[in-house]
N, C-alpha and C positions, 0 to 999 in steps of 0.2 A: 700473867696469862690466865685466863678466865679455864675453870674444870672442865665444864661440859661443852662441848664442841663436837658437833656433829654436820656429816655433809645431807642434805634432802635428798629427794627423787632427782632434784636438777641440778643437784651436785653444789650448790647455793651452799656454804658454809653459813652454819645458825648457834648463836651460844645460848643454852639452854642457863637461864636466872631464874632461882629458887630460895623460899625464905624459908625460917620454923614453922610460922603457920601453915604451908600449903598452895601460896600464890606461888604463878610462875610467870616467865615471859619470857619470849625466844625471839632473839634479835640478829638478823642479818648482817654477816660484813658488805653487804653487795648493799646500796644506800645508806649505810652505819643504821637501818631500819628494823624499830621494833613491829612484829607481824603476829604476835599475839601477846595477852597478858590476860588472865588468868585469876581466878579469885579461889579462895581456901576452898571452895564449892564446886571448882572448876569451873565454872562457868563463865566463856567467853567476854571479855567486856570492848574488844575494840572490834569493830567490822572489817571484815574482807571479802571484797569480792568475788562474786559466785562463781565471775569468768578473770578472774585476777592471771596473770600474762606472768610467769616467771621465767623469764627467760630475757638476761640483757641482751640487749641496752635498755629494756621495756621499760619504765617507770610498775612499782607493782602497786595495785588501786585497792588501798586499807593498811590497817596500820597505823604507824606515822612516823610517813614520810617526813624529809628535813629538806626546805625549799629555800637554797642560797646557788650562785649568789643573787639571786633575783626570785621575784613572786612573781605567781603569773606569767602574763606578758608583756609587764612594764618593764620592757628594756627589748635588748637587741638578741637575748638568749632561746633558748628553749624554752617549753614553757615548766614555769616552774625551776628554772635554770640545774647544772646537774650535777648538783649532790647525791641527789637521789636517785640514780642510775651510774653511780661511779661506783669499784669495789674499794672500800674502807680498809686499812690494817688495826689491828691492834696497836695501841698507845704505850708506849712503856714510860714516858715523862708525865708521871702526874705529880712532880711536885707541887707545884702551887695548888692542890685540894687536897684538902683529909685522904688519910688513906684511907681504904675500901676493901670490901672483902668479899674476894672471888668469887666465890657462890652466888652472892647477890647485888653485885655490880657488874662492869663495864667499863672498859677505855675504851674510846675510839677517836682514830685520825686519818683523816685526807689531805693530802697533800696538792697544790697545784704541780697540774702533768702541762709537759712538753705539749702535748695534745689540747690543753684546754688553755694553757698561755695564748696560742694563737686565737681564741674566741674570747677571751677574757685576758687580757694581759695583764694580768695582778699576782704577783707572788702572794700565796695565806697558805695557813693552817687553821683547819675546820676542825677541833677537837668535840668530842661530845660521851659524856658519862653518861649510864643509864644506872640507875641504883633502882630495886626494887625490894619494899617491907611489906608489911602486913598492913593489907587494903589501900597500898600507895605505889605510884607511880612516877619516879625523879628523873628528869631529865635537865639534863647541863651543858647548853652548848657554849663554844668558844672560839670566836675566830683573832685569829693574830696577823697582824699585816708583814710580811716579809718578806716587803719588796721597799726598794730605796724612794717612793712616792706613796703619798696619802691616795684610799680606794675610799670610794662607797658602796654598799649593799644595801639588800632587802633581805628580810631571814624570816620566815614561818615554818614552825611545828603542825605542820597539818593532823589535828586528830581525829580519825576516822572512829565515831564512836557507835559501839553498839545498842539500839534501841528497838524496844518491843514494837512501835506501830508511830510514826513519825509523829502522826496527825494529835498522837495523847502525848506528847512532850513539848516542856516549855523552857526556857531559859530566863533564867532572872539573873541582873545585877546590869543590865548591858541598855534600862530605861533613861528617857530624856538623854540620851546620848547620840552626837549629831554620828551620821555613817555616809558611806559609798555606796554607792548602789550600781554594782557592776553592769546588773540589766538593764538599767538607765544612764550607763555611757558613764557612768563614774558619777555623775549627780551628787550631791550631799543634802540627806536630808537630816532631820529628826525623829528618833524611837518617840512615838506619841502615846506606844502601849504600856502597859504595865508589867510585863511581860514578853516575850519572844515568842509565838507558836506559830504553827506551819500546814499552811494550806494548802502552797503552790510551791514552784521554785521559788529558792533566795539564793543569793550571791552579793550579800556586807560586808565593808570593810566597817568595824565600828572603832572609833578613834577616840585616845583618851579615854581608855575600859581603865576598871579598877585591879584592883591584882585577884580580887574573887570575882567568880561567876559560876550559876552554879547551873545544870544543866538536868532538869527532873522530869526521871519519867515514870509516870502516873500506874503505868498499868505493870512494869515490875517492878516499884514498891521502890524503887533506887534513883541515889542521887549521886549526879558526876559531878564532884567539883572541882573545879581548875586556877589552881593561882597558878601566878604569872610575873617575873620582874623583870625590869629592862626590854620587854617587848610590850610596846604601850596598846598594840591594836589588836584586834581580837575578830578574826575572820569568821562567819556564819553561814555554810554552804551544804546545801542541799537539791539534786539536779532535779526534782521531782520525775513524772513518768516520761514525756517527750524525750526532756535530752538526758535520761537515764537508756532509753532502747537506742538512740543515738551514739552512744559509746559503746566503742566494740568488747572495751575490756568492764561492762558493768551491767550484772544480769537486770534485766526487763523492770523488776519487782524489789533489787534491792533496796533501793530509794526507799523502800518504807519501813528498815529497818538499821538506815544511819543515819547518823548525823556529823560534819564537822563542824567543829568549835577549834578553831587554832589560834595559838601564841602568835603573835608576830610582830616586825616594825618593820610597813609598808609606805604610809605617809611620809615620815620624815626617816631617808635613807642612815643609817651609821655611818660614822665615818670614820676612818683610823689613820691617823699616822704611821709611820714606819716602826716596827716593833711594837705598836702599840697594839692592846688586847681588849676584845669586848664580852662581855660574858652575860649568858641568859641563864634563866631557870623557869623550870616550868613543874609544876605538881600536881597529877591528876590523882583524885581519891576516892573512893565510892562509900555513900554514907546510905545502910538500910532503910526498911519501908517505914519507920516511926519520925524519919526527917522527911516531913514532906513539903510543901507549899506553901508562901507566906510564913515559915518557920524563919525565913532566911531575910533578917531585915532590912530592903532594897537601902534604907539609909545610912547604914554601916557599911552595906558592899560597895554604893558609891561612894560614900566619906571616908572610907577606911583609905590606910595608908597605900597611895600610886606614885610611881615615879611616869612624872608625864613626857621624860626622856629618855633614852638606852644611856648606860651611866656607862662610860668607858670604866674597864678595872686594868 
């Protein structure tokens, strides 16, 4: 059972994770969702919104969210399907991972409910570790099929990330890689840039990403970067001004100081057998203002080592 445990204003239980350096991050049972983290400097690094909705069944907008068993609204679910508006318990079977240490980890588990069998009729368990050190961010998700027939899913880490001014941040490692293009009805095209930057809205899926990419923002001197295993695609969503004041739960003006960059495997669903188990990892890190652009050599990010399928474990 994790130390620090406290209830909010909305009564939302949140376990407060804490390292030697000084980082912290306080993560929800209500979505198994982390809703802030924290650098030795304090200073914020994931976005939440201005007008964020705490109160279930709401989905809460920033953070990052855990979007099983479905993305989106490829399927017949919610959208975003609802992990992330379920309340999570505590995990007490973490055999099968290293042990962990209270202060700066996390177990967590969902179970399928009576409730969501009838919209989803698949027996799982949705496990998920948050470990937090010094200038890093681990997340471990894990789904186990335990139901007596093989399921499929979709699973995305939605990372709502903090940034100084949208328009000054770029993304590299995610070039010459064909994508979706949600605003064009799913379309596939090809990254022709040499980089990722932002003008207007975007909504990609980009398919076959590498396990780095790195996410730099120019004007506070910082770089996010994010490896990735067993989640081969790598979602790039930003709602710009329009349908930023079209959402009730996302202030007017936020748009220009997030970004998502999420883990995910959208393309080609997972599949499990019965007892069987799929397991992701995701690692967000933040490297100061002396790592900046063109540091990061787009041919080691795309050549380096990817798995171009979720590897069952």
């Amino acid at each position: 059972m994790p130390l620090n445990i406290i209830h909010d204003a909305n009564g939302l239980p949140r376990t407060i994770l804490t390292e030697p350096n000084g980082s912290s991050a306080e993560v929800l049972l209500y979505g198994g969702q982390v809703v802030s983290w924290k650098n030795e400097r304090k200073e914020e690094l994931l976005f939440m919104s201005s007008k964020a909705i705490w109160k279930p069944p709401k989905a809460i907008r920033g953070g990052i969210p855990v979007c099983f068993p479905q993305f989106g609204n490829l399927g017949s679910l919610e959208q975003h399907g609802f992990a992330r508006n379920r309340m999570w318990s505590f995990d007490g079977d973490t055999s099968s991972l290293p042990p962990a240490n209270n202060q700066s980890s996390v177990d967590l588990i969902l179970k399928s409910t009576e409730e969501d069998l009838k919209t989803w009729p698949r027996s799982f368990e949705l496990r998920l570790r948050i470990s937090l050190s010094a200038g890093k961010l681990t997340l471990i998700p894990r789904v186990r099929n335990t139901d007596n027939k093989p399921f499929s899913f979709t699973f995305a880490l939605r990372n709502y990330l903090s940034v100084s001014d949208i328009s000054e941040v770029r993304v590299e490692g995610l070039e010459t890689l064909d994508y979706l293009d949600n605003l064009e009805r799913r379309k596939r095209f090809t990254e022709q840039a040499d980089a990722v930057t932002f003008d207007g809205k975007i909504d990609r899926v980009y398919l076959t990403t590498p396990t780095k990419i790195a996410i730099i923002d120019h004007e506070k001197k910082r770089t996010f970067v994010l490896r990735k295993e067993s989640m081969p695609d790598a979602v790039v969503w930003n709602p710009w001004d329009k349908k930023a004041k079209a959402l009730p739960d996302l202030g007017d003006v936020d748009y220009k100081t997030m970004l998502c960059v999420d883990s995910a495997a959208i393309e080609t669903p997972i599949v499990l057998k019965p007892f069987e188990e799929w397991k992701g990892y995701q690692e967000l890190s933040t490297v100061s203002s002396s790592y900046c652009s063109g540091q990061l050599d787009p041919r080691k990010v795309l050549h380096g080592y990817h798995s171009p399928h979720p590897v069952n474990h």
